[in-house]
PDB file of N, CA, C and O in Angstrom, chain B, residues numbered from 101:
ATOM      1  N   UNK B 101       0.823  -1.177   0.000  1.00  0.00           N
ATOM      2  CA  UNK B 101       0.000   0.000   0.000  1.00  0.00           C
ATOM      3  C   UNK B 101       0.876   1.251   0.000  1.00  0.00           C
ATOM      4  O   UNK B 101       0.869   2.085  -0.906  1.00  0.00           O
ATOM      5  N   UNK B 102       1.711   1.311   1.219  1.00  0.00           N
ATOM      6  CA  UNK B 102       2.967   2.646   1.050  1.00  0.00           C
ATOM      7  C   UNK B 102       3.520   2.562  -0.409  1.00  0.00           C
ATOM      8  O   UNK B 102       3.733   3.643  -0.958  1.00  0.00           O
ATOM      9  N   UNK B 103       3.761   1.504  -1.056  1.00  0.00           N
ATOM     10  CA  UNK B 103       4.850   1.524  -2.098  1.00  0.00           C
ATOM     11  C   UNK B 103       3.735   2.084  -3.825  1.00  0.00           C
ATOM     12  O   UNK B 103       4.100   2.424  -4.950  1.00  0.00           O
ATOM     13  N   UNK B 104       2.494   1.934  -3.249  1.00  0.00           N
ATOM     14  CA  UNK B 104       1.463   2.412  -4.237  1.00  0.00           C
ATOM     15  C   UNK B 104       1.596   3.765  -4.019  1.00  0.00           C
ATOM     16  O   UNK B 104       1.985   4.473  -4.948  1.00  0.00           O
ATOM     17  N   UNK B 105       1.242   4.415  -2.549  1.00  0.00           N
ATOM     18  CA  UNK B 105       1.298   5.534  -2.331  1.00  0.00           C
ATOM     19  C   UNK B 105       2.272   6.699  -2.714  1.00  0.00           C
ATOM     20  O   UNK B 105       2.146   7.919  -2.815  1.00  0.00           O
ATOM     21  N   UNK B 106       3.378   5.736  -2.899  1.00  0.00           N
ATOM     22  CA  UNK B 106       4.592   6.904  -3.536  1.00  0.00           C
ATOM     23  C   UNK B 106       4.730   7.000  -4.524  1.00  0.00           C
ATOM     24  O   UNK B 106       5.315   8.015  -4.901  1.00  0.00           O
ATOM     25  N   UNK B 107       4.282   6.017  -5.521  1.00  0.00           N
ATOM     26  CA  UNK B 107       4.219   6.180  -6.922  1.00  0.00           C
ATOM     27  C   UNK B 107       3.476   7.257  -7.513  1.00  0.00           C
ATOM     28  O   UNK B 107       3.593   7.330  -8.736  1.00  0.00           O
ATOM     29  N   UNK B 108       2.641   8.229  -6.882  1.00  0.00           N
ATOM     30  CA  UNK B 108       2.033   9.242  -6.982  1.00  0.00           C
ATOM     31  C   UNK B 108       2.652  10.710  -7.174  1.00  0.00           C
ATOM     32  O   UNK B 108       3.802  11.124  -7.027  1.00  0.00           O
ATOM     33  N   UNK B 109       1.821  11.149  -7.441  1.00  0.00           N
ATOM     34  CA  UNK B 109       2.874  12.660  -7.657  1.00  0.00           C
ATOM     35  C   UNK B 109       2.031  13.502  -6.562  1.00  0.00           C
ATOM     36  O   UNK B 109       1.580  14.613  -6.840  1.00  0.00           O
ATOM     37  N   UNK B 110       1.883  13.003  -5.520  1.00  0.00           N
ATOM     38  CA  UNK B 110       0.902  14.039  -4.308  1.00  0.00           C
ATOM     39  C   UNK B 110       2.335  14.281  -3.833  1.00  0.00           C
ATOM     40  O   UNK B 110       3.314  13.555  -4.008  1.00  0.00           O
ATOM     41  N   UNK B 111       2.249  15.522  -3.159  1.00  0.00           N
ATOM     42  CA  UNK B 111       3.158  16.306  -2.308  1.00  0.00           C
ATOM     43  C   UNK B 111       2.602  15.816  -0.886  1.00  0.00           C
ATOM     44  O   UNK B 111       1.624  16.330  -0.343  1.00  0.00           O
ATOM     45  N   UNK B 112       3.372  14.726  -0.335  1.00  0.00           N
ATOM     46  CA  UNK B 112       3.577  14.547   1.336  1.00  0.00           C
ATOM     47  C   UNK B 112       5.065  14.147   1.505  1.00  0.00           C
ATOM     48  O   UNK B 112       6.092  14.223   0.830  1.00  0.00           O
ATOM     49  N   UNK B 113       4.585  13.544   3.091  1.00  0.00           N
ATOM     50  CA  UNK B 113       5.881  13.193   3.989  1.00  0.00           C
ATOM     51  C   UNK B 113       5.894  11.709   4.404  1.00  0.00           C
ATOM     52  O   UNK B 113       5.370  11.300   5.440  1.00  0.00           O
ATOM     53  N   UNK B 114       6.542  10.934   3.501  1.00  0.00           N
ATOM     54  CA  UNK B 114       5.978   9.741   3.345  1.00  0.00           C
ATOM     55  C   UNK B 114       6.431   8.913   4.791  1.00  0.00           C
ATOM     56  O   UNK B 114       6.195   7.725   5.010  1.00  0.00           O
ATOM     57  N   UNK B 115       7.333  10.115   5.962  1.00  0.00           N
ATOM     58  CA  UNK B 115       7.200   9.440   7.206  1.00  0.00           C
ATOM     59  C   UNK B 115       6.213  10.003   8.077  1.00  0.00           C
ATOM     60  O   UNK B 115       6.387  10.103   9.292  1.00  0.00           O
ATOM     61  N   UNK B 116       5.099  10.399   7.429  1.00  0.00           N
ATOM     62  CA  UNK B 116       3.937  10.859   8.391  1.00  0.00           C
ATOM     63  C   UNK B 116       2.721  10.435   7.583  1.00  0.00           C
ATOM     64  O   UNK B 116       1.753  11.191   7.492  1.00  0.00           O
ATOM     65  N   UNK B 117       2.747   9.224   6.984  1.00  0.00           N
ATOM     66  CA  UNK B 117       1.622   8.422   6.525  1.00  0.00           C
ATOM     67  C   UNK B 117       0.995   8.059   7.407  1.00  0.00           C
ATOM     68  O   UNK B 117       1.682   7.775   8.389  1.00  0.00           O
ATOM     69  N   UNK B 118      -0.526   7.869   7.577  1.00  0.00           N
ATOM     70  CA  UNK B 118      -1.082   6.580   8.388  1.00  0.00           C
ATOM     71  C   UNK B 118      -2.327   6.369   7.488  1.00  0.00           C
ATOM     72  O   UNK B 118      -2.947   7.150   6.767  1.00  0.00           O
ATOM     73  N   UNK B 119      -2.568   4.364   7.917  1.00  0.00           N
ATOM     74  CA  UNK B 119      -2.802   4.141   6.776  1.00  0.00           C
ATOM     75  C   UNK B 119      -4.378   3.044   7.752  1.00  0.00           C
ATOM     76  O   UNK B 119      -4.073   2.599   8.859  1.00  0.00           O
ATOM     77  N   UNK B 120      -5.478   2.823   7.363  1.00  0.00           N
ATOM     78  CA  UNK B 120      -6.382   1.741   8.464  1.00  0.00           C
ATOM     79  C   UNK B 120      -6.761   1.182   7.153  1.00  0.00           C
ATOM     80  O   UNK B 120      -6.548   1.667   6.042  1.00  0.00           O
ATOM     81  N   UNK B 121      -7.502  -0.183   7.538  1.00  0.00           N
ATOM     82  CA  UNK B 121      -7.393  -1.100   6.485  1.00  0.00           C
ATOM     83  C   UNK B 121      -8.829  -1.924   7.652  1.00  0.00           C
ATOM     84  O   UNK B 121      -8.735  -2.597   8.678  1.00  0.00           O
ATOM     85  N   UNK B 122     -10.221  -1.367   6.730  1.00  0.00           N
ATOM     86  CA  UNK B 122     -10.954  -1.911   7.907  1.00  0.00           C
ATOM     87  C   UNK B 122     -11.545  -1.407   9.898  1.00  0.00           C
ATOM     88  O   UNK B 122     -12.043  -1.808  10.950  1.00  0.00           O
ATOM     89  N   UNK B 123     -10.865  -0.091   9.039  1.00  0.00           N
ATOM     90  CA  UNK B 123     -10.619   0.266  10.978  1.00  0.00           C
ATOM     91  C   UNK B 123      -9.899  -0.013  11.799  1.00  0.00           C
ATOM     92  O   UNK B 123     -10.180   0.314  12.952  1.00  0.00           O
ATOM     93  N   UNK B 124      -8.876  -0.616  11.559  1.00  0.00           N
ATOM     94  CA  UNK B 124      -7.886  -0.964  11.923  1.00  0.00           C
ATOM     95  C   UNK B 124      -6.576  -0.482  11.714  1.00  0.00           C
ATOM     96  O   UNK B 124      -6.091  -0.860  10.648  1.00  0.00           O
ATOM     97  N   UNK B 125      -5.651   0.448  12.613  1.00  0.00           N
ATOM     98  CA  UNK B 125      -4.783   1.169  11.900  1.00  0.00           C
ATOM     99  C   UNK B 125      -3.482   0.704  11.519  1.00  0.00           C
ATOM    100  O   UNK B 125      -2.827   0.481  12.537  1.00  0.00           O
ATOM    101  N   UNK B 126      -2.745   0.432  10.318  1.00  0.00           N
ATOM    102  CA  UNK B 126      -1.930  -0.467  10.275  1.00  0.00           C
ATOM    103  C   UNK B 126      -0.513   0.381   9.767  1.00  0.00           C
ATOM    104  O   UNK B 126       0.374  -0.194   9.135  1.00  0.00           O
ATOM    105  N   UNK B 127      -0.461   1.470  10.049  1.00  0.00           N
ATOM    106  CA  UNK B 127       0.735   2.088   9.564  1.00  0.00           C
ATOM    107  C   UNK B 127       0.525   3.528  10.347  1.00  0.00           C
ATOM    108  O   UNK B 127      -0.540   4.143  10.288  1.00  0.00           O
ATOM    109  N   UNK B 128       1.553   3.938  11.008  1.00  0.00           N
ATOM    110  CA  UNK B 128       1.517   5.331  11.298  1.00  0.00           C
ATOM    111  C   UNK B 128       2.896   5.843  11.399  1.00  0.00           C
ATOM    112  O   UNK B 128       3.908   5.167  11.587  1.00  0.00           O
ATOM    113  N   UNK B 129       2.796   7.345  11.226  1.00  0.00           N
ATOM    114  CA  UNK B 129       4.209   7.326  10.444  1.00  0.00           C
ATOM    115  C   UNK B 129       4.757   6.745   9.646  1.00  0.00           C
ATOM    116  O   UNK B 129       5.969   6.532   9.690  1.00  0.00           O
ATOM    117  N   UNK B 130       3.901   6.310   8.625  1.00  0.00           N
ATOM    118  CA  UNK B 130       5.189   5.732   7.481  1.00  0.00           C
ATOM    119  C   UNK B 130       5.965   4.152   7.841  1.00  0.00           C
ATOM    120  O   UNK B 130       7.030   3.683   7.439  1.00  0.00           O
ATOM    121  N   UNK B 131       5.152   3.725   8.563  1.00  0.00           N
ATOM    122  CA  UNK B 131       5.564   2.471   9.349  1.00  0.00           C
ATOM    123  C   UNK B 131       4.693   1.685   9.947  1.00  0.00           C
ATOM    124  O   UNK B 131       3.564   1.976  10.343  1.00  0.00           O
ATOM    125  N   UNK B 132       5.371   0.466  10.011  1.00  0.00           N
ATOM    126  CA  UNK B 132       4.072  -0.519  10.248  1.00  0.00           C
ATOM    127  C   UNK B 132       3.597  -0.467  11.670  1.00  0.00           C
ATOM    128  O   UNK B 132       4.406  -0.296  12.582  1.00  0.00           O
ATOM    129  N   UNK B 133       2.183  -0.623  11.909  1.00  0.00           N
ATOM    130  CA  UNK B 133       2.057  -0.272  13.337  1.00  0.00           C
ATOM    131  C   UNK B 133       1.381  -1.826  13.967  1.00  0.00           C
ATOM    132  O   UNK B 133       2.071  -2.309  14.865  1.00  0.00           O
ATOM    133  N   UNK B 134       0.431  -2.434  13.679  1.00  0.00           N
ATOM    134  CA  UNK B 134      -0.371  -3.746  14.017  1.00  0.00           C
ATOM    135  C   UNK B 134       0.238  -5.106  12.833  1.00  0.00           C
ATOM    136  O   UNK B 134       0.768  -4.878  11.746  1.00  0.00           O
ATOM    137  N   UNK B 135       0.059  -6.039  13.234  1.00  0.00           N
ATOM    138  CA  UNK B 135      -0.059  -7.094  12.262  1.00  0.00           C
ATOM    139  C   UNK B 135      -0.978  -7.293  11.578  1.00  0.00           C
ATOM    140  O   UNK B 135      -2.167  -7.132  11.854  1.00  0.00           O
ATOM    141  N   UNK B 136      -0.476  -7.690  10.551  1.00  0.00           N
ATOM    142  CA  UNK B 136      -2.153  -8.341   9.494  1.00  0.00           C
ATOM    143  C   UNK B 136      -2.839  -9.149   9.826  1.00  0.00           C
ATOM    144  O   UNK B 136      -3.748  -9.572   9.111  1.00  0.00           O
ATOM    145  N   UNK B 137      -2.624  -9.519  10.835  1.00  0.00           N
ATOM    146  CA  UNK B 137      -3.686 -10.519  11.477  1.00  0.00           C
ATOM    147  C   UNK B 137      -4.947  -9.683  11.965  1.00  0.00           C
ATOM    148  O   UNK B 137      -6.074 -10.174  11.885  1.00  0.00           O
ATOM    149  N   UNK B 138      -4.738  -8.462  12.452  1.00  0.00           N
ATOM    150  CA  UNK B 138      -5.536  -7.786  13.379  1.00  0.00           C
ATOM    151  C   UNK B 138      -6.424  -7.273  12.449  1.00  0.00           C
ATOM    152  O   UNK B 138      -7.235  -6.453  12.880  1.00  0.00           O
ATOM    153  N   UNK B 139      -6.463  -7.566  11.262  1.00  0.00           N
ATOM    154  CA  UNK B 139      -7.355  -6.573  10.207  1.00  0.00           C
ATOM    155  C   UNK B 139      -8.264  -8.146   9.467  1.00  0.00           C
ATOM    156  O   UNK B 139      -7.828  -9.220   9.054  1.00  0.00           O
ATOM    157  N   UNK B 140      -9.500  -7.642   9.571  1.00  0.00           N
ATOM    158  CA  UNK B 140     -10.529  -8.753   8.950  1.00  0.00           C
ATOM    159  C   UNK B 140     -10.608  -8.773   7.430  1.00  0.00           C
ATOM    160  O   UNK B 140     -11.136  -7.763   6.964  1.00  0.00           O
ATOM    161  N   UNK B 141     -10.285  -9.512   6.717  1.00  0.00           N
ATOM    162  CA  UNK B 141     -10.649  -9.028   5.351  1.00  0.00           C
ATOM    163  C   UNK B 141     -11.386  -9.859   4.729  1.00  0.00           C
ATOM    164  O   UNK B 141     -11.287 -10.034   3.514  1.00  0.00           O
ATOM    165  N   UNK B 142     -12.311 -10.546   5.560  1.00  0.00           N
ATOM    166  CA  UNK B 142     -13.063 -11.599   5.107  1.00  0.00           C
ATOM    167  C   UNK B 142     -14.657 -10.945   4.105  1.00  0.00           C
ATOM    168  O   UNK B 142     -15.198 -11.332   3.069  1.00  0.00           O
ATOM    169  N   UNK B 143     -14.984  -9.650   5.222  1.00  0.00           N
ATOM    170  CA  UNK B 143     -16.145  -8.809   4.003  1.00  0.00           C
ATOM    171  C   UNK B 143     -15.682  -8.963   2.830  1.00  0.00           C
ATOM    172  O   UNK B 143     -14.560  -9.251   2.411  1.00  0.00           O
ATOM    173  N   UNK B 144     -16.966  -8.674   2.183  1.00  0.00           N
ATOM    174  CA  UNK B 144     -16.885  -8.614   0.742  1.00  0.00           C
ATOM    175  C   UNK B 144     -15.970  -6.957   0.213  1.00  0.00           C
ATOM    176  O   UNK B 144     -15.141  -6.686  -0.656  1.00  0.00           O
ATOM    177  N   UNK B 145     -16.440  -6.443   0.916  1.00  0.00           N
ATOM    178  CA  UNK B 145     -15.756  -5.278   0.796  1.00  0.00           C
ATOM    179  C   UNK B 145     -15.044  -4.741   1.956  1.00  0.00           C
ATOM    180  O   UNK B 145     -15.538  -4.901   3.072  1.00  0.00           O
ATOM    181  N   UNK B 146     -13.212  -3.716   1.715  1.00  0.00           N
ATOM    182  CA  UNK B 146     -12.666  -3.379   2.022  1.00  0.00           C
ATOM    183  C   UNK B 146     -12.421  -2.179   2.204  1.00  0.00           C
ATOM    184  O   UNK B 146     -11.957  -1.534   1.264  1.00  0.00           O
ATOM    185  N   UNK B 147     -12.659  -1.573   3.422  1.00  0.00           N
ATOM    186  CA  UNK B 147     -12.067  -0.269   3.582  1.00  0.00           C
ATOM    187  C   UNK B 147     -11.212   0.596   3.874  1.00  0.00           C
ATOM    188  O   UNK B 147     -11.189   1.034   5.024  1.00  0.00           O
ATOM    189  N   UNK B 148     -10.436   0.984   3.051  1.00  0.00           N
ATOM    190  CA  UNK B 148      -9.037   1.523   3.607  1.00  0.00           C
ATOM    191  C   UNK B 148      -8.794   3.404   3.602  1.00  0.00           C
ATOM    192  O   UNK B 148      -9.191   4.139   2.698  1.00  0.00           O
ATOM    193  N   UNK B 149      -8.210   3.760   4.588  1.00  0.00           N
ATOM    194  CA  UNK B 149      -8.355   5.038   4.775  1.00  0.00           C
ATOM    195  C   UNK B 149      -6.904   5.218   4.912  1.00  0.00           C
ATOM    196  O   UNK B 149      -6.225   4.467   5.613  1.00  0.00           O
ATOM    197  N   UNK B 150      -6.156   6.754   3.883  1.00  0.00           N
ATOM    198  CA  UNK B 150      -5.125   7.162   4.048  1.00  0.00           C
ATOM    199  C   UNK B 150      -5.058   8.510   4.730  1.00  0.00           C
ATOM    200  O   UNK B 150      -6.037   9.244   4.597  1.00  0.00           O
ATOM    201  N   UNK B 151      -4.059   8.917   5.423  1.00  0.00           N
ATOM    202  CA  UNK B 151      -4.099  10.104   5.814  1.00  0.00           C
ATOM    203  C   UNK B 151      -2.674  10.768   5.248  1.00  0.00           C
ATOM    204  O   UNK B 151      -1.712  10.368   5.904  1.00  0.00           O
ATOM    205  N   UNK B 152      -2.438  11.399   4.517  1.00  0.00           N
ATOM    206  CA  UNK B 152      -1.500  11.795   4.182  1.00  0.00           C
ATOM    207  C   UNK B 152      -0.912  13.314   5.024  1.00  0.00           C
ATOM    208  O   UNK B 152       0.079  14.014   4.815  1.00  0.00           O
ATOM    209  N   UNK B 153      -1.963  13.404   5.977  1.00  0.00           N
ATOM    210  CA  UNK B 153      -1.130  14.471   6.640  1.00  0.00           C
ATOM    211  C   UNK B 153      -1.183  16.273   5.932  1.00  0.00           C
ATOM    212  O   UNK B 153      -0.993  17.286   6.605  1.00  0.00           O
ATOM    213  N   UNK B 154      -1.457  16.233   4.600  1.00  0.00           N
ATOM    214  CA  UNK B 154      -1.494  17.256   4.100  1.00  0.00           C
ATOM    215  C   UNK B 154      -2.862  17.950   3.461  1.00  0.00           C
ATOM    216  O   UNK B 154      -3.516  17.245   2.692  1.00  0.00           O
ATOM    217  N   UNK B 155      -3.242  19.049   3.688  1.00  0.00           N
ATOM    218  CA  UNK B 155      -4.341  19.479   3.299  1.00  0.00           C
ATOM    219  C   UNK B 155      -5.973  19.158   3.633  1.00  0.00           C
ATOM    220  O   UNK B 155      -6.203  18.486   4.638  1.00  0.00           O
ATOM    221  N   UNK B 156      -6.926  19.555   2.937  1.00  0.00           N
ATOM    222  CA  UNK B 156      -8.289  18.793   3.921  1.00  0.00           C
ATOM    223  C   UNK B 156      -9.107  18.194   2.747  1.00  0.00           C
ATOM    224  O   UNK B 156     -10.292  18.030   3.038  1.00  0.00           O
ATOM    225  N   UNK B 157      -8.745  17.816   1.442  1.00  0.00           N
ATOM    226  CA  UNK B 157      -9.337  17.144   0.388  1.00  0.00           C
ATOM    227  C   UNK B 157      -9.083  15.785   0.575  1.00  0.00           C
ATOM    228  O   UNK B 157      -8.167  15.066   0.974  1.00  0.00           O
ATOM    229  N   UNK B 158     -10.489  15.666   0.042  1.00  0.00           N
ATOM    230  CA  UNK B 158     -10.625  14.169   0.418  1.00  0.00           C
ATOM    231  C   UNK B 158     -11.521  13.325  -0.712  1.00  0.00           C
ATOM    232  O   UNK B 158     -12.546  13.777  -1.223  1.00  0.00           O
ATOM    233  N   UNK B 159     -10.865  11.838  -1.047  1.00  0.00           N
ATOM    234  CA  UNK B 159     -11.413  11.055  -2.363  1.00  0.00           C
ATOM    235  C   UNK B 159     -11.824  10.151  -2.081  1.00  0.00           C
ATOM    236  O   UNK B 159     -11.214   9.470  -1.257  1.00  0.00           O
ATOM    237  N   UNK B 160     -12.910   9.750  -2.558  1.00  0.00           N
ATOM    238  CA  UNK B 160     -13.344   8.116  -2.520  1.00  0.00           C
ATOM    239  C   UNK B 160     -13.284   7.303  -4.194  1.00  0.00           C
ATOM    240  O   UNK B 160     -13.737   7.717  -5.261  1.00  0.00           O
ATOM    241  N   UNK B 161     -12.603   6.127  -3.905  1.00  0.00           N
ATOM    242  CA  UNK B 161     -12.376   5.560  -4.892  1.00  0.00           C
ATOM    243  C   UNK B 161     -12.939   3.778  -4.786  1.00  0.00           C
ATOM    244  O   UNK B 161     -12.478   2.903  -4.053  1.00  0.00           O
ATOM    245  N   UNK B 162     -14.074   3.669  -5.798  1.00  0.00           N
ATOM    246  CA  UNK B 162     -14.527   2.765  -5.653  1.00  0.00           C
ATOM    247  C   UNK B 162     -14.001   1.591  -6.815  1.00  0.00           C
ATOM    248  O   UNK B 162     -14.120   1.873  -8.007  1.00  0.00           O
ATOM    249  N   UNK B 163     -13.402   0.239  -6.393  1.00  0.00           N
ATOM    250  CA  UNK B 163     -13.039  -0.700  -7.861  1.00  0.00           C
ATOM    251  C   UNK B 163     -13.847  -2.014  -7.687  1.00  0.00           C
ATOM    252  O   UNK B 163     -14.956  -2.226  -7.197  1.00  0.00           O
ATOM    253  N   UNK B 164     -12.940  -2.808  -8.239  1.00  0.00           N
ATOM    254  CA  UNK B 164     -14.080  -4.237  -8.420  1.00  0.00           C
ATOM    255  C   UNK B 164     -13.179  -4.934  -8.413  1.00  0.00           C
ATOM    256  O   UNK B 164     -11.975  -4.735  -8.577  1.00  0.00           O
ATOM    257  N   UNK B 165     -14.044  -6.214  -8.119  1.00  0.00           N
ATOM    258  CA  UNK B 165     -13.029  -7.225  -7.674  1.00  0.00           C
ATOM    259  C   UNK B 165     -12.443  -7.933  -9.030  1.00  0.00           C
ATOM    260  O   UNK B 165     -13.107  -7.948 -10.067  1.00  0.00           O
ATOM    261  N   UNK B 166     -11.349  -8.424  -8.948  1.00  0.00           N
ATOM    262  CA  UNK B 166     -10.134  -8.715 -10.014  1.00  0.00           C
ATOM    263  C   UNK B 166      -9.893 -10.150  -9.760  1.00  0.00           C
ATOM    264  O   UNK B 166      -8.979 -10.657 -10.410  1.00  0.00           O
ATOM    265  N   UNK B 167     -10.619 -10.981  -8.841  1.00  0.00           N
ATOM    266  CA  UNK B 167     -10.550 -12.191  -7.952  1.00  0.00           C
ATOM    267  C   UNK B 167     -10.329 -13.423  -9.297  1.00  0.00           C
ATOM    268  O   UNK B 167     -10.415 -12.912 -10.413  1.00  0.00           O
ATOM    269  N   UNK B 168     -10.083 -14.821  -9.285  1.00  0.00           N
ATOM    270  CA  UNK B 168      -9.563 -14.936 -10.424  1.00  0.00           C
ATOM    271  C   UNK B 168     -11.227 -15.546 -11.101  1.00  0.00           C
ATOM    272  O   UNK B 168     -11.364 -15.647 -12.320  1.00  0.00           O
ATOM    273  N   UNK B 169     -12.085 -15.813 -10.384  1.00  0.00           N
ATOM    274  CA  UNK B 169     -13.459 -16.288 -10.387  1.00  0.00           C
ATOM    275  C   UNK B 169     -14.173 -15.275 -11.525  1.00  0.00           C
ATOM    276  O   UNK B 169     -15.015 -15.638 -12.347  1.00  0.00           O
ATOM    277  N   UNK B 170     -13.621 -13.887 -11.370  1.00  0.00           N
ATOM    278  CA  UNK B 170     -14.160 -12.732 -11.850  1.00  0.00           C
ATOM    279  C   UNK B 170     -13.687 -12.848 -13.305  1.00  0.00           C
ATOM    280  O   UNK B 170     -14.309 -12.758 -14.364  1.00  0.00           O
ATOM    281  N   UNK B 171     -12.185 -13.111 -12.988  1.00  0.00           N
ATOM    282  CA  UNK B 171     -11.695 -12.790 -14.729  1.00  0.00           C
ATOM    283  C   UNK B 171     -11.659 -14.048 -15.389  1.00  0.00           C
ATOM    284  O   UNK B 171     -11.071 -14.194 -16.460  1.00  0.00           O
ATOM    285  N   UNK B 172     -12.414 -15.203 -14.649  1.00  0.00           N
ATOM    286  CA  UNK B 172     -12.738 -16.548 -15.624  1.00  0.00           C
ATOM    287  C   UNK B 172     -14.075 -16.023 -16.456  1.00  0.00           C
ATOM    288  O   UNK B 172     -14.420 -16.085 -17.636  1.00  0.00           O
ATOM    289  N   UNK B 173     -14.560 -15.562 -15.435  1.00  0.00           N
ATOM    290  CA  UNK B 173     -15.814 -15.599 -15.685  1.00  0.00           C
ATOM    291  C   UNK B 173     -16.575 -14.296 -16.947  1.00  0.00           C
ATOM    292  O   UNK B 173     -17.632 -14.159 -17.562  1.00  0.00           O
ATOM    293  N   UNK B 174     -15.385 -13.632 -16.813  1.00  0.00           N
ATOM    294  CA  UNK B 174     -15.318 -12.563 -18.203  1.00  0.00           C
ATOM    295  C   UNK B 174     -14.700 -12.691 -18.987  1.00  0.00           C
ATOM    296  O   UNK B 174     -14.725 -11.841 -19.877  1.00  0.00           O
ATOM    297  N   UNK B 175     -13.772 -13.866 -19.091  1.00  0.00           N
ATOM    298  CA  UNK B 175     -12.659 -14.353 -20.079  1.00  0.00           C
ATOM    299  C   UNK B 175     -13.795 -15.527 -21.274  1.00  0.00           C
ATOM    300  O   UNK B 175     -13.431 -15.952 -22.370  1.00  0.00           O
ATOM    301  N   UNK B 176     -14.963 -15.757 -20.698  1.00  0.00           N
ATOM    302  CA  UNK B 176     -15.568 -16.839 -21.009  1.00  0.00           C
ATOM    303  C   UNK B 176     -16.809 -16.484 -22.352  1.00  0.00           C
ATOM    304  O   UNK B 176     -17.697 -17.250 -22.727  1.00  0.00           O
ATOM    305  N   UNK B 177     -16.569 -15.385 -22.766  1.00  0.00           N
ATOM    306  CA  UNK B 177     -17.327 -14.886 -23.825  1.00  0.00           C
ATOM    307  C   UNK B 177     -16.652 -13.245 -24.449  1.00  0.00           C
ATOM    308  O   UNK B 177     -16.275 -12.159 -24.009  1.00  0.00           O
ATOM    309  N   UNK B 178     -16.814 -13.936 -25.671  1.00  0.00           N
ATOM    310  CA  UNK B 178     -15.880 -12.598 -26.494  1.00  0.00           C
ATOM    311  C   UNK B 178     -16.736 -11.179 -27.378  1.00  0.00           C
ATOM    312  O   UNK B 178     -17.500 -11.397 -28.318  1.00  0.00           O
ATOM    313  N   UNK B 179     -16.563 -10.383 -27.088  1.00  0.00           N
ATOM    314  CA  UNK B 179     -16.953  -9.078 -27.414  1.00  0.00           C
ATOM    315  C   UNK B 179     -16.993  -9.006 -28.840  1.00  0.00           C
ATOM    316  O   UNK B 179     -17.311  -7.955 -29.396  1.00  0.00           O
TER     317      UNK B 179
END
């Protein structure tokens, strides 16, 4: 997730990231804070919240699942 985050051209401080995954906060400062154990990811859906520390704009970005069930299942008839 950090290593997505920097690939960006946003202006932060990539040691004052924090990052929750579920409500669960799993990075602060730019560093790992809980184990992945402590985060449920069994929902169907995932919620992850960044704080980059800078400014008060804020995005929601919604995708779809890529699971391999998904891309059999669209691989299985041609356009």
């Amino acid at each position: 997730m950090l290593a997505a985050i920097g690939t960006t051209q946003a202006a932060f401080d990539p040691y004052d990231v924090d990052v929750w995954m579920n409500g669960v906060r799993v990075c602060t400062a730019g560093g790992p804070d809980r184990p992945r154990e402590d985060v449920d990811l069994t929902p169907r859906a995932t919620d992850v919240l960044i704080d980059l520390k800078v400014g008060h704009a804020a995005a929601r970005i919604l995708t779809n699942d890529l699971t391999h069930d998904y891309v059999h299942e669209n691989s299985a008839y041609s356009s």
